[in-house]
ROVOLO-688332 format. One record per residue: x, y, z of N, C-alpha, C, CB in turn; residue in three letters. Coordinates in steps of 0.05 Angstrom, whole numbers. Atoms other than C-alpha are relative to their C-alpha. Glycine has a CB too. Layout:
REM residues N
SITE     nx     ny     nz    cax    cay    caz     cx     cy     cz    cbx    cby    cbz rest
SITE      X      Y      Z      X      Y      Z      X      Y      Z      X      Y      Z  ALA
...
//
This chain:
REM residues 231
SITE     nx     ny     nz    cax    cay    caz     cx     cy     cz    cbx    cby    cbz rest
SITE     27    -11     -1    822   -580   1108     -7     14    -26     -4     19     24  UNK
SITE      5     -8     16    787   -559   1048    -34     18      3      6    -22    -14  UNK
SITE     24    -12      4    723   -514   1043    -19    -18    -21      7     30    -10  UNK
SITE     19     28     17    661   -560   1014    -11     27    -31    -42    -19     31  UNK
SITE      8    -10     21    641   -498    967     21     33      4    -37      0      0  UNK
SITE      2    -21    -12    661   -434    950    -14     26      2     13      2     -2  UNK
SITE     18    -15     -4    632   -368    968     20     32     -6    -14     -8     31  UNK
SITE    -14    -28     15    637   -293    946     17     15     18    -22     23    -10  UNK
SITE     -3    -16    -13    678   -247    975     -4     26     -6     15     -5      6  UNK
SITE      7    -21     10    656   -181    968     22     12     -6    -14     13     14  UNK
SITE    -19    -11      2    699   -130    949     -9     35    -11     17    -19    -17  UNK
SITE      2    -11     18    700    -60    926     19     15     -5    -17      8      0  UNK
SITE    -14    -13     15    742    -20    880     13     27     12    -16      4    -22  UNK
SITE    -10    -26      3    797     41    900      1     18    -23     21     -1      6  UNK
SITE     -1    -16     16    793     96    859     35      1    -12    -13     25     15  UNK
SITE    -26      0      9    858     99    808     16     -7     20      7     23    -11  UNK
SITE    -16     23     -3    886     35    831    -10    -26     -1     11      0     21  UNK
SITE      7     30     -4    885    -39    829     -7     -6     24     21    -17     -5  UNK
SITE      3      8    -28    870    -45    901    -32     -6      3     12     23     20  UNK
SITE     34      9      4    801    -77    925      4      8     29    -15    -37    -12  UNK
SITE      7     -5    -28    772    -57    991    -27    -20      6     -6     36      4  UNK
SITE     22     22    -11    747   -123   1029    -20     12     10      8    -18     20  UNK
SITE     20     -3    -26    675   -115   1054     -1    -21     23    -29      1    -10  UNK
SITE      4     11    -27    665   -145   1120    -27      2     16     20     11     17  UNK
SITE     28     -2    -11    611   -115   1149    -18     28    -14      3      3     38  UNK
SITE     12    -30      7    556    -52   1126    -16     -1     30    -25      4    -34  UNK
SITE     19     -8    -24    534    -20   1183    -15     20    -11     14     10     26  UNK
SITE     16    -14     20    471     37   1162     -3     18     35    -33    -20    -23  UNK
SITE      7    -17    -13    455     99   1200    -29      6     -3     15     18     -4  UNK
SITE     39     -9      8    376    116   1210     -1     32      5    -31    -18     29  UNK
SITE     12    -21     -9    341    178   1207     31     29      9    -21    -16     30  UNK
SITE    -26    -11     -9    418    217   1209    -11     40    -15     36    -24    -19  UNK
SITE     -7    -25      7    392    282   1178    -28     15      9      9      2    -31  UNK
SITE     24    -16    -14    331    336   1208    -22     -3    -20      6     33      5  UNK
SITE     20    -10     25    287    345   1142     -7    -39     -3     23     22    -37  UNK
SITE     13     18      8    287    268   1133    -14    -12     22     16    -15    -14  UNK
SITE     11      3    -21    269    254   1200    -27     12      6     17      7     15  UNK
SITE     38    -16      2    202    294   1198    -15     -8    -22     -4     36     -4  UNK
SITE     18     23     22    185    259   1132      4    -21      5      6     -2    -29  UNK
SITE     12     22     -2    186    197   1160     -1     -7     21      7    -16    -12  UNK
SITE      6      1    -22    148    215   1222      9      6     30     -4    -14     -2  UNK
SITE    -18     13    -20    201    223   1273      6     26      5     24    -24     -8  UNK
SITE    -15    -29     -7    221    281   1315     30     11     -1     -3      5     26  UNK
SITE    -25     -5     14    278    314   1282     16      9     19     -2     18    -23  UNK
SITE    -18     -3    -27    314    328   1352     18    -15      0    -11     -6     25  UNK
SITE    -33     12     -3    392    310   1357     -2    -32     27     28     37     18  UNK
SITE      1     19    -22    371    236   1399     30     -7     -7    -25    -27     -1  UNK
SITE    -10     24      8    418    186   1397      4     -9    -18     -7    -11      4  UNK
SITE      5     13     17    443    151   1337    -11    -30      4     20      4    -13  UNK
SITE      3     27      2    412     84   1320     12    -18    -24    -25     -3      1  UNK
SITE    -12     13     17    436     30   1273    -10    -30    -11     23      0     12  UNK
SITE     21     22      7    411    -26   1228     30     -7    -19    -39      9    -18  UNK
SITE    -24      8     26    461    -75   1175    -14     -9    -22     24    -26      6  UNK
SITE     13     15     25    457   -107   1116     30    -25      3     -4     26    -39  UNK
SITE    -21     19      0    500   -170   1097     20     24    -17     -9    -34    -17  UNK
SITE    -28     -7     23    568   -155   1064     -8     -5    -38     32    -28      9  UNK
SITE     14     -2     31    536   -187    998    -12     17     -2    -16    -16    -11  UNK
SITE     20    -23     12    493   -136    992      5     20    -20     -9     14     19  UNK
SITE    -14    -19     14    540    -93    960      0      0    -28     22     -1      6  UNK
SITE      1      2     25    531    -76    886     20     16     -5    -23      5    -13  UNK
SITE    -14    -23     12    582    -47    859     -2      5    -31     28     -3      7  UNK
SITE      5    -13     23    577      6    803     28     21    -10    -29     16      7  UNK
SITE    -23    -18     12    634     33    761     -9     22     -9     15    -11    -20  UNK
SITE      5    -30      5    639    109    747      2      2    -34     25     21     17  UNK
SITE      7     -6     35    617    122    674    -16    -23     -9     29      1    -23  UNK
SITE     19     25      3    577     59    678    -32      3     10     14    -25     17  UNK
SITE     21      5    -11    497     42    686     -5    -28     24    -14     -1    -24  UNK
SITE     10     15    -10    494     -2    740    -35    -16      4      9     10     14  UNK
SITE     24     16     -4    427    -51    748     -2     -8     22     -3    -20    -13  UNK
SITE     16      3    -38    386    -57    813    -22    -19    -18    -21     41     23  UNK
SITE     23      7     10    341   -109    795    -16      5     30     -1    -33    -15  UNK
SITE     21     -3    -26    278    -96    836    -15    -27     15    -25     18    -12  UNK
SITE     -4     25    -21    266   -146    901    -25     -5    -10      7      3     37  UNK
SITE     39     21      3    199   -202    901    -10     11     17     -6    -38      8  UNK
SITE     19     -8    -25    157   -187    956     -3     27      7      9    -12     24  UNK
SITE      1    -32     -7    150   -116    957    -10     15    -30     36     13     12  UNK
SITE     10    -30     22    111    -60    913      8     29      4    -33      6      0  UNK
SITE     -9    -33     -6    146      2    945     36     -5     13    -28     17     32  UNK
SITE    -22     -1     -2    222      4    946      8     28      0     11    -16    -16  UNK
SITE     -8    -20      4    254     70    959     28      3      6    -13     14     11  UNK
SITE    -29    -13      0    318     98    940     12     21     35     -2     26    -32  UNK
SITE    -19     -6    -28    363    123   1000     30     10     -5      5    -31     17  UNK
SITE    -29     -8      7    418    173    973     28     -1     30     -6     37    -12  UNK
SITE    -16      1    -33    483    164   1033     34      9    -17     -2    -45     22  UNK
SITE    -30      1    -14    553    180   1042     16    -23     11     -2     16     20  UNK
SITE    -11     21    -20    594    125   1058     23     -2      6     -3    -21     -6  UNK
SITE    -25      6    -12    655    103   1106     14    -14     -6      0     -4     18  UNK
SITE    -25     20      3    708     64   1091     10     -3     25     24      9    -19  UNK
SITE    -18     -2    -31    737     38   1154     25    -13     -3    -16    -16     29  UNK
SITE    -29     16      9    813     27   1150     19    -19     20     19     21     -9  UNK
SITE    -14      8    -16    835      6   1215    -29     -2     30     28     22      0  UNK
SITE     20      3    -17    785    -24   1272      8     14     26     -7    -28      2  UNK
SITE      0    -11    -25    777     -6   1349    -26     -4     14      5     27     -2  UNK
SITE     25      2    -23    723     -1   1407      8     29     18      2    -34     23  UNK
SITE     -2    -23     -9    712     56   1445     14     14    -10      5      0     19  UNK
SITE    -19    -10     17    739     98   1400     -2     28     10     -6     -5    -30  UNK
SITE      3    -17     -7    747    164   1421     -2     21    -23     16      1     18  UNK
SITE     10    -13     17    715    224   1382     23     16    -18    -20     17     14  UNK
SITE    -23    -16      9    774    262   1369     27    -14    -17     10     12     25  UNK
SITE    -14     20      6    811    203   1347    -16    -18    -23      7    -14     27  UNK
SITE     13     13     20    762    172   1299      0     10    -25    -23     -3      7  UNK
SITE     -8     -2     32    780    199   1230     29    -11      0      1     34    -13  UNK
SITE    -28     11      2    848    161   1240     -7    -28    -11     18     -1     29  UNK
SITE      0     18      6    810    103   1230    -13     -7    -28     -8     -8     18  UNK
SITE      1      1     27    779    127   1158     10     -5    -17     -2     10     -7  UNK
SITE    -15      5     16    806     93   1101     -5     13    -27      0    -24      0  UNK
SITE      8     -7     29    766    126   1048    -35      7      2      9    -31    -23  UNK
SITE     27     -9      3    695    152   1025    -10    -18    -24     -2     33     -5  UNK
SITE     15     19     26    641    125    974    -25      9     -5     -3    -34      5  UNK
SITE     27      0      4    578    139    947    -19    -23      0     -3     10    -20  UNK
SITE     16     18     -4    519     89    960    -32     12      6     12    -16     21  UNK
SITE     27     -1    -11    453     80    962    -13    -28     17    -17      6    -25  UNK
SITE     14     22    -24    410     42   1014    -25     -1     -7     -1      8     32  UNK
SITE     34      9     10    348     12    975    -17    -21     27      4    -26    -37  UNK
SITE     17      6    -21    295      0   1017    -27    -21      1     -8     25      6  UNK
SITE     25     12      6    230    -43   1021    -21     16     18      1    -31      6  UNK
SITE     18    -10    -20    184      4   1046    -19     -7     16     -8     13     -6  UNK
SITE     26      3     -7    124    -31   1054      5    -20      9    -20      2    -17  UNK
SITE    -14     18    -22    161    -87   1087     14     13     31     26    -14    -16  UNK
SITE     -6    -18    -21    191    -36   1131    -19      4     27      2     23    -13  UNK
SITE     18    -14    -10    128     -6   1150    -13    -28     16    -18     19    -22  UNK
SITE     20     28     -9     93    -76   1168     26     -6     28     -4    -35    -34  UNK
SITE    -21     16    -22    160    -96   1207     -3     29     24     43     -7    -17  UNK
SITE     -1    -16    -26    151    -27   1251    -24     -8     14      1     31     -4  UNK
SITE     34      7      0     72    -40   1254     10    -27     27    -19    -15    -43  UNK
SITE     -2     24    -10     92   -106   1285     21    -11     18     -2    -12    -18  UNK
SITE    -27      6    -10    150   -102   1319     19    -16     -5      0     -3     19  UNK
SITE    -19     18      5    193   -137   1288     27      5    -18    -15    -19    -11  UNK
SITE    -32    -11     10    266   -129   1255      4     -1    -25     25    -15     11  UNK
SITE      3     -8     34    282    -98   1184      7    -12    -13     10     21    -12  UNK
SITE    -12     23     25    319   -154   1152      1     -1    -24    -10    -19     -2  UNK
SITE      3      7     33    282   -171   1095     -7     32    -11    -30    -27     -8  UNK
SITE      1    -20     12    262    -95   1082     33     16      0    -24     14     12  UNK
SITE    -21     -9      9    337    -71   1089     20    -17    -16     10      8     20  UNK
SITE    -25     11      2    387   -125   1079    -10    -15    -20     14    -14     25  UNK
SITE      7     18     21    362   -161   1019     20      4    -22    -29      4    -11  UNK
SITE    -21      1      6    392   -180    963     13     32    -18     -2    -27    -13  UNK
SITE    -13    -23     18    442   -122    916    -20     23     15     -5     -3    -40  UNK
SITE      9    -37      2    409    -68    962     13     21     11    -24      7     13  UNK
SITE    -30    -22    -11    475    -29    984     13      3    -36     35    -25     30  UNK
SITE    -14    -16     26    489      2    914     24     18     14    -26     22    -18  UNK
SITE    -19    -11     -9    557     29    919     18     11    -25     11    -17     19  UNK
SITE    -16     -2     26    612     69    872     28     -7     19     -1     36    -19  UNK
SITE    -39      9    -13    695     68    882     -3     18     23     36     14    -24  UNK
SITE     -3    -26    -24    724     92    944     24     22     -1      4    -14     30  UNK
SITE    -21    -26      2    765    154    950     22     -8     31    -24     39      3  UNK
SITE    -27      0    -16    827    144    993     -7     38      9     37    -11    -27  UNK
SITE     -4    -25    -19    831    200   1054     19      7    -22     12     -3     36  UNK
SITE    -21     -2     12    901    206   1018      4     17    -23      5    -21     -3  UNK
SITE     14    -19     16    862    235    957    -22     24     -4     -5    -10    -11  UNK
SITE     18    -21      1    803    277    972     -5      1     36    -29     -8    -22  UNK
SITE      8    -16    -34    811    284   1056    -23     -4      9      0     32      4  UNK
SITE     23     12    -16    761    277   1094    -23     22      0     10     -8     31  UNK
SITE     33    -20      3    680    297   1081    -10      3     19    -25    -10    -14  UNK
SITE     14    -20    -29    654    347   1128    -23     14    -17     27     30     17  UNK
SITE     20    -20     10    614    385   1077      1      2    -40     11     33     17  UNK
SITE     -2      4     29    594    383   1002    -36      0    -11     20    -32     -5  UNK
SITE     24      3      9    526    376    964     -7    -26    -11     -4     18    -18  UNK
SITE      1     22      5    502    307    969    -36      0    -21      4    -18     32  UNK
SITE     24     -6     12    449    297    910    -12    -22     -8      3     17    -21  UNK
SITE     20     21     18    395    246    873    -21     10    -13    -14    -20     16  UNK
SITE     30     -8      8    354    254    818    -12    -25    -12     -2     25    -23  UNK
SITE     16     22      7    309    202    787    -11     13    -37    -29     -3     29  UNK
SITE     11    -11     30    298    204    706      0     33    -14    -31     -6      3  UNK
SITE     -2    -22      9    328    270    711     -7     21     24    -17      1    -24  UNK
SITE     15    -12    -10    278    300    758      7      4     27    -20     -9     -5  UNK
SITE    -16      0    -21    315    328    830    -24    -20     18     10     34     11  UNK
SITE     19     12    -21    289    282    890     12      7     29     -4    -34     -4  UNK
SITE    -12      0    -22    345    292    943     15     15      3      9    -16      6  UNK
SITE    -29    -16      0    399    343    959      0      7     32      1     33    -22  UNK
SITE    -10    -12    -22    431    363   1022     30      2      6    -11    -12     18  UNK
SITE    -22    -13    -12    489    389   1053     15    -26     14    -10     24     22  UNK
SITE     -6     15    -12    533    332   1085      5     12     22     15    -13     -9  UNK
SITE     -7    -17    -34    547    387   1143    -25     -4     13      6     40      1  UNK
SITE     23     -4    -24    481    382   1165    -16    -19     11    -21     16     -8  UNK
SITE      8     31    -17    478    304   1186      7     13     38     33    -37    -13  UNK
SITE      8     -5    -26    455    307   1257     26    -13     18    -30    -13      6  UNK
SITE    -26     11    -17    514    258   1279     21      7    -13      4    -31      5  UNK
SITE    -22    -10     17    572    281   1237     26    -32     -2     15     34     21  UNK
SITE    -21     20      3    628    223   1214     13     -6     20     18      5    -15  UNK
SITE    -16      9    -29    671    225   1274    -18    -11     21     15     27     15  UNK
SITE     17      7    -25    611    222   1325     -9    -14     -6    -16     14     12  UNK
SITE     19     33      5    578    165   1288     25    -26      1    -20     -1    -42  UNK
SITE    -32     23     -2    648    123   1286     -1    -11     37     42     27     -8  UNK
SITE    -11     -6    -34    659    143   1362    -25    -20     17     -1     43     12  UNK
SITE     23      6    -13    588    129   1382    -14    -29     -9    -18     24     -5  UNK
SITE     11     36      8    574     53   1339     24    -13     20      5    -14    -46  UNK
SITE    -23     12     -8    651     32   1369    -12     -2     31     31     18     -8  UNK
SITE      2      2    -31    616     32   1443    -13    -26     -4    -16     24     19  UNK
SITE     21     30    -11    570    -23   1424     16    -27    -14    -41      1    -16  UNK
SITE      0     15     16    608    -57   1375     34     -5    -10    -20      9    -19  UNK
SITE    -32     -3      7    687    -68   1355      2      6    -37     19    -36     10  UNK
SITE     -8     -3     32    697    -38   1286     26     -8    -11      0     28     -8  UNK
SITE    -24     15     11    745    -73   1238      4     12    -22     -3    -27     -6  UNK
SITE    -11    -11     28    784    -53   1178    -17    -15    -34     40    -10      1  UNK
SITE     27      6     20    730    -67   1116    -32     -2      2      4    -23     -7  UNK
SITE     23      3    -10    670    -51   1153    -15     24    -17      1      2     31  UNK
SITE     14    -21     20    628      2   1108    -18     19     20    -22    -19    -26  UNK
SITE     25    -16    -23    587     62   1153    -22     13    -27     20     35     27  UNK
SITE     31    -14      9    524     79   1109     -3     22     19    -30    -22      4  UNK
SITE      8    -28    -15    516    152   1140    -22     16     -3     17     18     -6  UNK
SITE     25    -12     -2    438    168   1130     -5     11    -28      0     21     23  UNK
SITE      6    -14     33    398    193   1073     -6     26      6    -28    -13    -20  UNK
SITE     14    -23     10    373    267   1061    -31     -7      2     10      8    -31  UNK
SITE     18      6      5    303    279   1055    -13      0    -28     -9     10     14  UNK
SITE      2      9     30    266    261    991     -4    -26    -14     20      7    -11  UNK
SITE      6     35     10    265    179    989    -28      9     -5      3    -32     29  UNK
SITE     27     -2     11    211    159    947     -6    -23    -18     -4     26    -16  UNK
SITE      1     16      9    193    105    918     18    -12    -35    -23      1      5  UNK
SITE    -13     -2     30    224     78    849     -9    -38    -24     46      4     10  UNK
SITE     11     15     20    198     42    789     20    -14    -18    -17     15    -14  UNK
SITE    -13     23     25    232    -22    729      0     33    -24    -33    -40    -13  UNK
SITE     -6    -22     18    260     32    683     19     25      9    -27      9     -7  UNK
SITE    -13    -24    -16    275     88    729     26     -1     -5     -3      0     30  UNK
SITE    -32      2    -15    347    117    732      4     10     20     22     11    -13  UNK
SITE    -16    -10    -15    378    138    785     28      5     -4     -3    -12     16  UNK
SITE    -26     -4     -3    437    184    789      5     20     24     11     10    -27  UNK
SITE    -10    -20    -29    473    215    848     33      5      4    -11    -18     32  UNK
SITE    -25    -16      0    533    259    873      9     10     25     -2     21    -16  UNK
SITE     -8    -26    -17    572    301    910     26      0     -7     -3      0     32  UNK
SITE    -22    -13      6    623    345    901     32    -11     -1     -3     19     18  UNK
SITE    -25     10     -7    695    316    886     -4    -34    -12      7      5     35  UNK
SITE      0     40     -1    667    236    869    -17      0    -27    -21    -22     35  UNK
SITE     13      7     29    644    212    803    -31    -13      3     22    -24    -17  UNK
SITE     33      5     -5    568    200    796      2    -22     -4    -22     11    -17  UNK
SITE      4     26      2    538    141    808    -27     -3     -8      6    -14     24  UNK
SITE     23      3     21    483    116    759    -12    -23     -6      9      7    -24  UNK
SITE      7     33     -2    437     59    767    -32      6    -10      4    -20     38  UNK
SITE     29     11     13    375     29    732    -15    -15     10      1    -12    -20  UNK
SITE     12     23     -7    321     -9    758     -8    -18    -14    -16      3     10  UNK
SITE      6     22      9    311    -67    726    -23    -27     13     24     -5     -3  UNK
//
């Protein structure tokens, strides 16, 4: 048996090592923090988490001391940046129990979750599903991941974004409404998590649109900035 073409596999980079961490799946957290939840309409009350993906291509990866390039998507005039926190998942499960779900962290990452807003907005308007405004193509910007092993596990730190310099985003990672363990615990009921699956953990408030030129750089405490250009 031979494969008629072949196709990418994603991958992204451990921090000081040769090792690549397969993607498999990005799963994305909505609306995960109070302040962004009231800027985009929504009662900032502890519901339920919800959940949206992107493909595994989606992933850009951006090396630390490097400018990564976002070229900006067709069909859309309003794209907004989406500073996040992200999961590494090292080992899958279902029903995962709360107290037991950082066993299955393999590592952390910085990312952003570029958005199509005004595709967004039409797909709520209309009921219909975010696809082409989330999951398009290079819009999971991502840096290396940090091995538990090296920086333990994020409970709390100053997650930041500025744009051309100018602050747009900061918050606290303590003050996500679902916290890492409870968002692991609480996707694994609907869904069987696997070892290369990526958790996008919500933005801060502050998305805002972003312009061909713009940089973007973002942080938090302990992880090397990640620095991207629109193009």
């Amino acid at each position: 048996m031979a494969y008629l073409f072949e196709v990418p596999n994603p991958a992204v980079p451990v921090v000081q090592s040769s090792d690549m961490f397969p993607v498999r799946r990005i799963y994305c957290v909505g609306r995960n923090y109070e302040a962004h939840a009231r800027e985009m309409g929504h009662d900032p009350q502890r519901e339920p988490p919800f959940f949206f993906s992107k493909p595994a291509d989606a992933v850009l990866y951006v090396a630390p001391g490097t400018v990564g390039e976002f070229p900006y998507p067709p069909e859309s005039g309003e794209v907004h940046h989406e500073m996040e926190l992200v999961v590494a998942i090292g080992r899958g499960g279902r029903d995962i129990p709360v107290e037991h779900a950082l066993e299955h962290v393999y590592g952390y990452a910085l990312g952003l979750d570029m958005t199509r807003r005004d595709l967004q907005a039409q797909a709520k308007k209309l009921g219909r599903p975010w696809d082409m405004a989330k999951g398009f193509d290079l819009s999971a910007p991502i840096g290396p991941i940090h091995p538990v092993s090296q920086v333990g596990h994020v409970a709390a730190g100053q997650l930041w974004l500025t744009v051309n310099g100018a602050p747009r985003q900061r918050a606290d990672v303590s003050t996500m409404l679902w916290p890492v363990p409870e968002t692991i615990a609480y996707l694994s009921r609907f869904i069987t998590l696997a070892a290369g699956d990526l958790v996008y953990t919500g933005t801060p408030e502050g998305v805002a649109a972003v312009a061909k030129g713009d940089v973007l750089e973002g942080g938090l405490d302990g992880f090397d900035i990640l620095t991207l250009r629109v193009v």
